[in-house]
Every structure is written in structure tokens, then in C-alpha cells.
LUMKE-852482 format. One record per residue (C-alpha): x, y, z; residue in one letter. Coordinates in steps of 0.1 Angstrom, whole numbers, always signed. Layout:
<sites>
<site><X>X</X><Y>Y</Y><Z>Z</Z><code>a</code></site>
...
</sites>
This chain:
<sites>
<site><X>+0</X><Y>+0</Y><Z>+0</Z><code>x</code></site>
<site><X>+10</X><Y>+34</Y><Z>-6</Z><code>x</code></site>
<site><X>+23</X><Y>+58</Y><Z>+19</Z><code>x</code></site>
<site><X>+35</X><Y>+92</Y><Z>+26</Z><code>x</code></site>
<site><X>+71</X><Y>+87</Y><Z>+34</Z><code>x</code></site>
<site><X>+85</X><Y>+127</Y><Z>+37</Z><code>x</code></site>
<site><X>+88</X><Y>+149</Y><Z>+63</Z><code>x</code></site>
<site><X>+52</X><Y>+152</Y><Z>+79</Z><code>x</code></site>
<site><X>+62</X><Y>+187</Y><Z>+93</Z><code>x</code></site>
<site><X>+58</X><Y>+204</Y><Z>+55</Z><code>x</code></site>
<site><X>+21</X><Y>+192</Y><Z>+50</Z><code>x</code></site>
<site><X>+12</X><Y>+213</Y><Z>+86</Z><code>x</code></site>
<site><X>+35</X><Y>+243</Y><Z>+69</Z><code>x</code></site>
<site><X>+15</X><Y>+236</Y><Z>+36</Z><code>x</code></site>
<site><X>-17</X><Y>+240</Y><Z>+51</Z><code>x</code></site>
<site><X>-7</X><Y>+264</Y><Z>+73</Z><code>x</code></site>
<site><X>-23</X><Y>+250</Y><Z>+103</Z><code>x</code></site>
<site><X>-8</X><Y>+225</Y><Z>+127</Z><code>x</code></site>
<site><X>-24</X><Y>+191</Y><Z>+117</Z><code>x</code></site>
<site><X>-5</X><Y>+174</Y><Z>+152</Z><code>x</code></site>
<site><X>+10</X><Y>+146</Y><Z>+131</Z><code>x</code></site>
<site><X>+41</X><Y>+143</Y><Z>+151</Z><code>x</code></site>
<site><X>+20</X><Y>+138</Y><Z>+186</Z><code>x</code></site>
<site><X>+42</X><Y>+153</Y><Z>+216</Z><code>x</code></site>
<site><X>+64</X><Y>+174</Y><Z>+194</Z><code>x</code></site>
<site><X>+36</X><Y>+194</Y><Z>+178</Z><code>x</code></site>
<site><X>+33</X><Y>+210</Y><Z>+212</Z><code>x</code></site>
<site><X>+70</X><Y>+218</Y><Z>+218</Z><code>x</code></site>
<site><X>+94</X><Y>+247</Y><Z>+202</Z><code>x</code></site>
<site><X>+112</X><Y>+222</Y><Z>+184</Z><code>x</code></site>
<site><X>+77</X><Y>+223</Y><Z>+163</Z><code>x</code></site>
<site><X>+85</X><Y>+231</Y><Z>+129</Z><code>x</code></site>
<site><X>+52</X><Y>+251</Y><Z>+125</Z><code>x</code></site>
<site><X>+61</X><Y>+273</Y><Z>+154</Z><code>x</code></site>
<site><X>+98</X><Y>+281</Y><Z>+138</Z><code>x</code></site>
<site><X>+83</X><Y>+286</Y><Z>+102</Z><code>x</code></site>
<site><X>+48</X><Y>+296</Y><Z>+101</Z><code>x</code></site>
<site><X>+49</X><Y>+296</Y><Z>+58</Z><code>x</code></site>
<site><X>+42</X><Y>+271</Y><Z>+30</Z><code>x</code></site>
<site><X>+72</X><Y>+248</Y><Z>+20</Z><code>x</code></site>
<site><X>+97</X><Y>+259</Y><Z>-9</Z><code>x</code></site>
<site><X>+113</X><Y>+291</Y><Z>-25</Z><code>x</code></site>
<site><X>+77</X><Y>+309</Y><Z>-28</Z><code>x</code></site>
<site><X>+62</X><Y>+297</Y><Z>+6</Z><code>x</code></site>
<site><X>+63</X><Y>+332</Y><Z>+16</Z><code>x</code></site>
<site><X>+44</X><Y>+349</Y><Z>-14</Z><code>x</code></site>
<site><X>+7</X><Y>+361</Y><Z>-7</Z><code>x</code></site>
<site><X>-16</X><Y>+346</Y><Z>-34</Z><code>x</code></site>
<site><X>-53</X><Y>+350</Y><Z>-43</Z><code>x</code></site>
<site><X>-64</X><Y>+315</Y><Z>-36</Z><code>x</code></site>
<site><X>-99</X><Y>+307</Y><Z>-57</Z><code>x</code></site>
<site><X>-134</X><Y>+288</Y><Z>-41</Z><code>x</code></site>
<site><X>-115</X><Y>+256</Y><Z>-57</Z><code>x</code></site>
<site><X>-86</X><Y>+264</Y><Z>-41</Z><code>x</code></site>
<site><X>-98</X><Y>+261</Y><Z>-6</Z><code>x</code></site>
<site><X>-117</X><Y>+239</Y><Z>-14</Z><code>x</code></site>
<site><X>-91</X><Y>+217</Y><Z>-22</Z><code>x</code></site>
<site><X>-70</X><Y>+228</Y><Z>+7</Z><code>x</code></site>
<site><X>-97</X><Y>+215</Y><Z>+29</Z><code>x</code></site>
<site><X>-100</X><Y>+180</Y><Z>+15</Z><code>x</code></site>
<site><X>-62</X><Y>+178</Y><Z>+15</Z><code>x</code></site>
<site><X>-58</X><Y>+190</Y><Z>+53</Z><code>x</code></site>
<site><X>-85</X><Y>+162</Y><Z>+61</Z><code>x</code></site>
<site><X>-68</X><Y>+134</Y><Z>+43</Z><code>x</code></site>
<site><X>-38</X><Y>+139</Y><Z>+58</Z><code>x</code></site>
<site><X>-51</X><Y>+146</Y><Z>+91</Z><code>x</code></site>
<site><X>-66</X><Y>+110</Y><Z>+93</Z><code>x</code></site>
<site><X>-36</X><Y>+98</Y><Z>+67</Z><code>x</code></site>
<site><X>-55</X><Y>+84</Y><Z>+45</Z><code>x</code></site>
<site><X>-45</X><Y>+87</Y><Z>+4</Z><code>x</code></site>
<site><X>-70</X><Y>+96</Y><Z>-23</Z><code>x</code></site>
<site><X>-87</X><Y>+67</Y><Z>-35</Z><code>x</code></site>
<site><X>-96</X><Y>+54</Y><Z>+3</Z><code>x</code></site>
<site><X>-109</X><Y>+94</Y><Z>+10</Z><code>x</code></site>
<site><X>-134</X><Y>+96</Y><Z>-22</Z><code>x</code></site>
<site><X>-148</X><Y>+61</Y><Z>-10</Z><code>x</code></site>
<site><X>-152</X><Y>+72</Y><Z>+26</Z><code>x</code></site>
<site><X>-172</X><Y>+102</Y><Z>+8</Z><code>x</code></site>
<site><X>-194</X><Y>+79</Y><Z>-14</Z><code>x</code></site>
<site><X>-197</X><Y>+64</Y><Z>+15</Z><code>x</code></site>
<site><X>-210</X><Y>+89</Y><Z>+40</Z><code>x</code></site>
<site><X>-235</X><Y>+101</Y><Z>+4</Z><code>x</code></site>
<site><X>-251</X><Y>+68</Y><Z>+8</Z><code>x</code></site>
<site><X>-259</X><Y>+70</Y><Z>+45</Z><code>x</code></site>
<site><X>-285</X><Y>+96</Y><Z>+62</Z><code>x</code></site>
<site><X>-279</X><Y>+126</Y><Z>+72</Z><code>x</code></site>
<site><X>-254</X><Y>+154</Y><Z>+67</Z><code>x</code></site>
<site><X>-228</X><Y>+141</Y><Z>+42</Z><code>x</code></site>
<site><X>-197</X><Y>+160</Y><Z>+57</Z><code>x</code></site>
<site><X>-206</X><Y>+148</Y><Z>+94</Z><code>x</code></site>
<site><X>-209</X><Y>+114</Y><Z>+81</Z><code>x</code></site>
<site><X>-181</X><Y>+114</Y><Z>+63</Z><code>x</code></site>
<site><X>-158</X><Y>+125</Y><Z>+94</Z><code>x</code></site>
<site><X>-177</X><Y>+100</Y><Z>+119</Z><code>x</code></site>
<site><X>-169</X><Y>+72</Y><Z>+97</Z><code>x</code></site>
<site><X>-133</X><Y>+85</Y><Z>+97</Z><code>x</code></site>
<site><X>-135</X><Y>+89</Y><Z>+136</Z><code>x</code></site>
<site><X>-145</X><Y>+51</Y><Z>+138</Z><code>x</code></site>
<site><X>-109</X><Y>+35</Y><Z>+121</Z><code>x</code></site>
<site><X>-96</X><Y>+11</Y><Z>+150</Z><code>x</code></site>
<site><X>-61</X><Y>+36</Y><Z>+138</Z><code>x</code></site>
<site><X>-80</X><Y>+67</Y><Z>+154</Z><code>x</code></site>
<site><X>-97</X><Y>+54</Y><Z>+179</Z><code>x</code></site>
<site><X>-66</X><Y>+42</Y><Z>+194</Z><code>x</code></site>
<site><X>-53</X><Y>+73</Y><Z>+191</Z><code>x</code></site>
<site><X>-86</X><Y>+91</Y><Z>+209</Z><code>x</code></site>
<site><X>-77</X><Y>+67</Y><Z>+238</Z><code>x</code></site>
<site><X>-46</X><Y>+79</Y><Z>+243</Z><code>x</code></site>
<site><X>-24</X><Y>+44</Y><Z>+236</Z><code>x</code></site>
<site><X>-7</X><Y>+67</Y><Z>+208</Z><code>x</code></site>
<site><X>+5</X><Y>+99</Y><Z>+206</Z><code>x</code></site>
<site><X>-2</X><Y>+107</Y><Z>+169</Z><code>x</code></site>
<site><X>-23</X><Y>+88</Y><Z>+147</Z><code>x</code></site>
<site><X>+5</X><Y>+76</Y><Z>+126</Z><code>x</code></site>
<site><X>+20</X><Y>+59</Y><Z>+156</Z><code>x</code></site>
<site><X>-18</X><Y>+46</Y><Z>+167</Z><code>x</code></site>
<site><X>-12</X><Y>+31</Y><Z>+131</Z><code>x</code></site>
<site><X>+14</X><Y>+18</Y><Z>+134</Z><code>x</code></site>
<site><X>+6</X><Y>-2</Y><Z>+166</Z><code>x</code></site>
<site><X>-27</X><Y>-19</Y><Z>+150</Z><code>x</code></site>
<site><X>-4</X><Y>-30</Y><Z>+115</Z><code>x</code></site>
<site><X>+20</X><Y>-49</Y><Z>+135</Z><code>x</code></site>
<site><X>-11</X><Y>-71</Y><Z>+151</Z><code>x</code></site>
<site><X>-10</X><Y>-59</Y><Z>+191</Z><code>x</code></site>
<site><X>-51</X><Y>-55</Y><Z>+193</Z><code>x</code></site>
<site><X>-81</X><Y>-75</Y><Z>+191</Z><code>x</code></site>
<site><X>-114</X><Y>-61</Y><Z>+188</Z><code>x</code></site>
<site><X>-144</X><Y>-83</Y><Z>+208</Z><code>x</code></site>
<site><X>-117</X><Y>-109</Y><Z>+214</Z><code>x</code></site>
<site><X>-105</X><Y>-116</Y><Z>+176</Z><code>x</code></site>
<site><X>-68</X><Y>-103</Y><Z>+162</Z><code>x</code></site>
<site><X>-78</X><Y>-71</Y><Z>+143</Z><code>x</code></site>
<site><X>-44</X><Y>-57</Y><Z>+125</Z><code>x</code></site>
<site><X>-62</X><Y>-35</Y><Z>+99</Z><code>x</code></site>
<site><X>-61</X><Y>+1</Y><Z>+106</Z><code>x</code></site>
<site><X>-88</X><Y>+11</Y><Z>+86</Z><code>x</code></site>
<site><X>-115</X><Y>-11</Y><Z>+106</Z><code>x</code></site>
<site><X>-146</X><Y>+6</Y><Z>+114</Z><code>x</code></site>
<site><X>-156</X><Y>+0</Y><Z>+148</Z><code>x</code></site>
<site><X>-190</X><Y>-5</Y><Z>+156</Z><code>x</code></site>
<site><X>-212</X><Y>+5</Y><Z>+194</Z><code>x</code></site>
<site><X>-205</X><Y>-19</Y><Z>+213</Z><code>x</code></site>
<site><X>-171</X><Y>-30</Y><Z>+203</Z><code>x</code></site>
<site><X>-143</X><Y>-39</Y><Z>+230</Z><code>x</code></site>
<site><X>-105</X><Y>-28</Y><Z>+219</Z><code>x</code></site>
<site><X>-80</X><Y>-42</Y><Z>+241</Z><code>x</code></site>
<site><X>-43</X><Y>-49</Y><Z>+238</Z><code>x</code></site>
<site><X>-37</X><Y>-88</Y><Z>+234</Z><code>x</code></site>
<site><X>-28</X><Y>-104</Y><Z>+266</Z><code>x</code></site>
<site><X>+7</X><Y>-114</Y><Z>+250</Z><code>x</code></site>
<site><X>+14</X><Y>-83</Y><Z>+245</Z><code>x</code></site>
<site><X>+6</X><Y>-66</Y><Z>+276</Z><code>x</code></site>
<site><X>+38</X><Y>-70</Y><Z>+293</Z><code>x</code></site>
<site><X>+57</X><Y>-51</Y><Z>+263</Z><code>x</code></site>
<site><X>+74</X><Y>-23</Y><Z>+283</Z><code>x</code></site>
<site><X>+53</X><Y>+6</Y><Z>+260</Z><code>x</code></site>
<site><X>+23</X><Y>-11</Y><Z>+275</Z><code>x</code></site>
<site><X>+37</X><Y>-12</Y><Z>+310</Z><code>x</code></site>
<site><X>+38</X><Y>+26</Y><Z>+307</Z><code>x</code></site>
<site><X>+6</X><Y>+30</Y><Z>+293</Z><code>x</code></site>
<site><X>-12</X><Y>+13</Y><Z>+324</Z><code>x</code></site>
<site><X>+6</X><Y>+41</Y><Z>+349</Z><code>x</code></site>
<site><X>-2</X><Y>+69</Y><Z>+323</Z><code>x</code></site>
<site><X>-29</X><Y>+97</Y><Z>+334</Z><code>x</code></site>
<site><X>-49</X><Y>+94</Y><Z>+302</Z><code>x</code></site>
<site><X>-65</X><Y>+129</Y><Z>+292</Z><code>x</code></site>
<site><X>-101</X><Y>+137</Y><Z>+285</Z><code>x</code></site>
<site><X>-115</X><Y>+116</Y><Z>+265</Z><code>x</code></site>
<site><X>-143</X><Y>+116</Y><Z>+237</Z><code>x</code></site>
<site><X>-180</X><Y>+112</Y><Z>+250</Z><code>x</code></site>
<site><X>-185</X><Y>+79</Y><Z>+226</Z><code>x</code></site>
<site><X>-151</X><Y>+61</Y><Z>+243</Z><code>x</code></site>
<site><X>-141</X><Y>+48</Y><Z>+273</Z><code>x</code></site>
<site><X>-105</X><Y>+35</Y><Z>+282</Z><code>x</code></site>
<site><X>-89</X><Y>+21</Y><Z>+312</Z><code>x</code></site>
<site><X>-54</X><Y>+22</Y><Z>+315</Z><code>x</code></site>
<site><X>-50</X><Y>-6</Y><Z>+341</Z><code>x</code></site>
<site><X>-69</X><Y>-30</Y><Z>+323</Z><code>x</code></site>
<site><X>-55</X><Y>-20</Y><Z>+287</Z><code>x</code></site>
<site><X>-95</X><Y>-20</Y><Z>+276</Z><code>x</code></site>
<site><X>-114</X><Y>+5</Y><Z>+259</Z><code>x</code></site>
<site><X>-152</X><Y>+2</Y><Z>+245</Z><code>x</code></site>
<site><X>-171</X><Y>+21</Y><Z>+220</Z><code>x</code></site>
<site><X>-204</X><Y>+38</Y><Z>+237</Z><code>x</code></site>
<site><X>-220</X><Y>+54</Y><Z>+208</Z><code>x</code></site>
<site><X>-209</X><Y>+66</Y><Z>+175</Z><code>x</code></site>
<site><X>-193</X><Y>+101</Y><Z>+171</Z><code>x</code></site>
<site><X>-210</X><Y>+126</Y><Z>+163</Z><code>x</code></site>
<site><X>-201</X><Y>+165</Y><Z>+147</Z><code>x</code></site>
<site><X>-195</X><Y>+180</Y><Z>+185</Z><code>x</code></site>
<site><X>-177</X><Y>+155</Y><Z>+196</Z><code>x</code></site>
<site><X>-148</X><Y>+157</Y><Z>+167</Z><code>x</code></site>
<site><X>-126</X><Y>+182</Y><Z>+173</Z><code>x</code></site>
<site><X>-106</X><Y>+187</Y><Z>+140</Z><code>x</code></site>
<site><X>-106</X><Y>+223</Y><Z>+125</Z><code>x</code></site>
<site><X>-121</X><Y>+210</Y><Z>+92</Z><code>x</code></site>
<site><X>-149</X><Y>+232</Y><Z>+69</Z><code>x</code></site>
<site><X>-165</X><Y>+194</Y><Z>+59</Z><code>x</code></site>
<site><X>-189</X><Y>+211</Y><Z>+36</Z><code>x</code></site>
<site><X>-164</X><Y>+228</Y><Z>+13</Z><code>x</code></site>
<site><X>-150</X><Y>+188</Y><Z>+9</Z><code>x</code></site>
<site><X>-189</X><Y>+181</Y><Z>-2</Z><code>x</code></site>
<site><X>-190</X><Y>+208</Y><Z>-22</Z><code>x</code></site>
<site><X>-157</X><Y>+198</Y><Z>-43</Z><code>x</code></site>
<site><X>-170</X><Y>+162</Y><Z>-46</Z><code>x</code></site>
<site><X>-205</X><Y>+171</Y><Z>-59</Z><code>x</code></site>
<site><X>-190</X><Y>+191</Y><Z>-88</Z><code>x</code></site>
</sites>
């Protein structure tokens, strides 16, 4: 599968927001972001009239890599969220919400998503008892995510159980000393906090 292998500091500067894809060192100096604020290469620094397309564009592209997800797997969340009732754009970002890769990260097991990610590829979760190594999985209400029992001595998982785990989202719960977590209720727009204008990523679809 296909991945983005450079430096995930330039896609914050080339939004020009901070997406917090490097998880604890998005919120120290050493931020790239912080040290330089501008869009990547010679003409990062030029003011241009950006069109409706434009940020349009700009929108989709901070979502996707947000979540780090490539195009072909974002247009099919889209169609997806088109199928289902309701608001397209809130859809869209609750079915995002609901990969095993994010909701790991929401519990606070990783500190970025990529790293969530990278935990669930290389098989050290089950979901409702069964080996679950896919990080695009859509949990469902109801579902129990818990580190395998082989796994729990692993001396990352060791700190994780004496971790004070932030605040978490409304539709989660996690506990640290049991390594368990359980979906409550599927996420809805208030309860997703990314900075993301989901109708302008409708609006560039539907053209």
C-alpha cells in the first residue's frame, strides 16, 4: 500500500495550520510550524489570491492527511457517507473517527495517529476478542479494543497502564490498568474536534 514517506512537518507548513501529526512534538518549540509559520519551498512566503476551488481543495487535502488516508480510500469514505442519512460531511468525518487507527489514538495508547497506526499494522489489538491488524476497521457500538494479553507486558504497555490518560471523547471509554477500551456510541459532529470546513470537501465532490 502506498504511503507518505517525507517529512510530515511540511504538510502542517503547507496548510498552514498545525495538523498534530508528530503527537508530543507538535506542542514543543522544536515544532517546525512554530519556527516557520509559511508554505514549504522558495515561494512559501508569497501572498496569493487562492480561488473557491482552491480552498476547497485545501480542505480536503488537510482532512486526508489529518486521518492519513490517500486519495482513493478518501473519495470512498465520501461515497460512502453520500449513501448513508444525514449530513454528508458529518458522516463522512464520523466514519473516519470510527478506524480502529484513530480510535486508538482518541484513547490515548498513541500519541499521533500515525503511531496509533502503526501499533494496530504490526497485530498488538483485538477487537471483541479476535486479532484485528487493519487500521482502517470501522468499529461498531458496542465494540471492545484491548491490547492482546501477549502483549501486555511489552514495556510501552507497562507505561501506558501508569499513564494519566487525558479527556477523553463522550462515545469512548478507556482504562489504563486493564488495557481495555469500549465504543459507547458513534461520534457525532460535536464531539470531533478537528478544525475542518466538511462542507467545502462536499461541495468539491458534488462538482
Amino acid at each position: 500500500m502506498a504511503k507518505y514517506t517525507e517529512s510530515k512537518c511540511r504538510l502542517c507548513r503547507r496548510e498552514g495550520a498545525k495538523l498534530f501529526l508528530k503527537g508530543e512534538r507538535c506542542f514543543k518549540g522544536s515544532c517546525a510550524f512554530e519556527k516557520r509559520p509559511v508554505a514549504p519551498g522558495q515561494h512559501g512566503m508569497a501572498r496569493k489570491k487562492v480561488s473557491e476551488y482552491g480552498l476547497q481543495l485545501r480542505e480536503k487535502q488537510k482532512c486526508k492527511r489529518i486521518y492519513g488516508v490517500l486519495e482513493s480510500q478518501f473519495r470512498k469514505y465520501y461515497e460512502k457517507a453520500d449513501r448513508m442519512k444525514g449530513i454528508t460531511g458529518e458522516n463522512m468525518l464520523s466514519l473516519l473517527e470510527r478506524r480502529l487507527d484513530n480510535v486508538i489514538f482518541r484513547m490515548g495508547i498513541g500519541s499521533s495517529r500515525s503511531q496509533a497506526r502503526q501499533l494496530v499494522t504490526h497485530g498488538h489489538f483485538t477487537v471483541n476478542g479476535k486479532n484485528v491488524n487493519i487500521a482502517s476497521y470501522n468499529v461498531r457500538v458496542g465494540d471492545v479494543i484491548a491490547v492482546k494479553e501477549n502483549k501486555r507486558g511489552n514495556k510501552y504497555f507497562e507505561e501506558i497502564k501508569t499513564m494519566k490518560i487525558g479527556a477523553m471523547p463522550k462515545w469512548l471509554e478507556f482504562n489504563p490498568e486493564t488495557l481495555e477500551g469500549k465504543i459507547l456510541a458513534l461520534p457525532t459532529r460535536e464531539d470531533i474536534d478537528v478544525t475542518i470546513k466538511e462542507h467545502m470537501i462536499v461541495e468539491l465532490y458534488s462538482k
